[in-house]
N, C-alpha and C positions, 0 to 999 in steps of 0.2 A: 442570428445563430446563437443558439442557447450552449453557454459553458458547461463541461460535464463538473468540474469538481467540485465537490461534496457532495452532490449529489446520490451517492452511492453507485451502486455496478448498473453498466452498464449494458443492458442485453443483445448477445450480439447471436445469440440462436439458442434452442432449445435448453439445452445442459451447458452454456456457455456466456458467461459473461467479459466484460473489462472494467477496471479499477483506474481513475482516472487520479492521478493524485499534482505534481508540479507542475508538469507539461498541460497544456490543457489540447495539445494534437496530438499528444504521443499514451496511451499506457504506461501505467507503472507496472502492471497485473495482468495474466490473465486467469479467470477462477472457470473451473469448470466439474462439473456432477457429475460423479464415477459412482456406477451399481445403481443409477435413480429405483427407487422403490424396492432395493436389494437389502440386506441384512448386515453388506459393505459401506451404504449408502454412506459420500464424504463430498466434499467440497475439495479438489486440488487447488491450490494456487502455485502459480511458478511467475517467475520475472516476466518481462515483457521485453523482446528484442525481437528488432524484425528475420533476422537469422532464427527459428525454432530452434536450432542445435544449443543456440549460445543462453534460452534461459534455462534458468536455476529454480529448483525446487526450493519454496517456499515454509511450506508448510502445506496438511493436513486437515479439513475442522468437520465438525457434525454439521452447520449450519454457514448459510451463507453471509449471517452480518458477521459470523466470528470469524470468515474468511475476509469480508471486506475491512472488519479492524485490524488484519495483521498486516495492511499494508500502512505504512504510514507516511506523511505529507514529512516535507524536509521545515525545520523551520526556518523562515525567512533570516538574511545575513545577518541584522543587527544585533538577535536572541543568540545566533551562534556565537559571535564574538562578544556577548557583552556589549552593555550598553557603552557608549565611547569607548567604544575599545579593550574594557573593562571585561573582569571577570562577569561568566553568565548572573550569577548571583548578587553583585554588585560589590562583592567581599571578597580581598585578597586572601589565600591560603594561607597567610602568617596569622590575618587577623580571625580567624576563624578560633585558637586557642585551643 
C-alpha cells in the first residue's frame, strides 16, 4: 500500500479531491471545483471531519496546487519544542538583544 503524503491531492472524483497531510488514513482537506469552466471557476478547500457539518472553510484559490499549499503538514515534535527542549531557534529571547 502506497502512502498518500506528499504526494499531493488525492482524486477522489471528478471536481473533487483529498489532501493528505499527518495522518496518512485520515484527510487533513477536502479541495473541490466550484463553476468548472465558469468565469467563477475556484478551488474550495474546507477541513476534513468525518461529520460534513463540523468542517471549516478554508480558503478559496484559482488553481489547485495553490489550494494544495494552503494546507500544511504539522511539524514533527522536536522543531515544535526546540531542539532539547530549547527554543525553536536555538536562541533564548534574552539573548536575541
Amino acid at each position: 500500500m502506497a502512502l498518500w503524503i506528499g504526494d499531493g491531492p488525492v482524486r477522489i472524483g471528478r471536481d473533487e479531491w483529498v489532501l493528505m497531510r499527518d495522518e496518512p488514513r485520515v484527510p487533513a482537506a477536502v479541495v473541490r471545483l466550484i463553476d468548472r469552466g465558469g468565469p467563477d471557476e475556484h478551488y474550495r478547500v474546507v477541513s476534513f471531519d468525518l461529520d460534513p457539518a463540523r468542517r471549516r472553510l478554508i480558503g478559496r484559490y484559482t488553481s489547485l496546487e495553490a489550494a494544495d499549499r494552503s494546507v500544511l503538514f504539522s511539524p514533527p515534535g522536536p522543531y515544535r519544542q526546540g531542539v532539547y527542549g530549547g527554543p525553536p531557534n536555538g536562541r533564548a529571547a534574552a539573548d536575541r538583544g
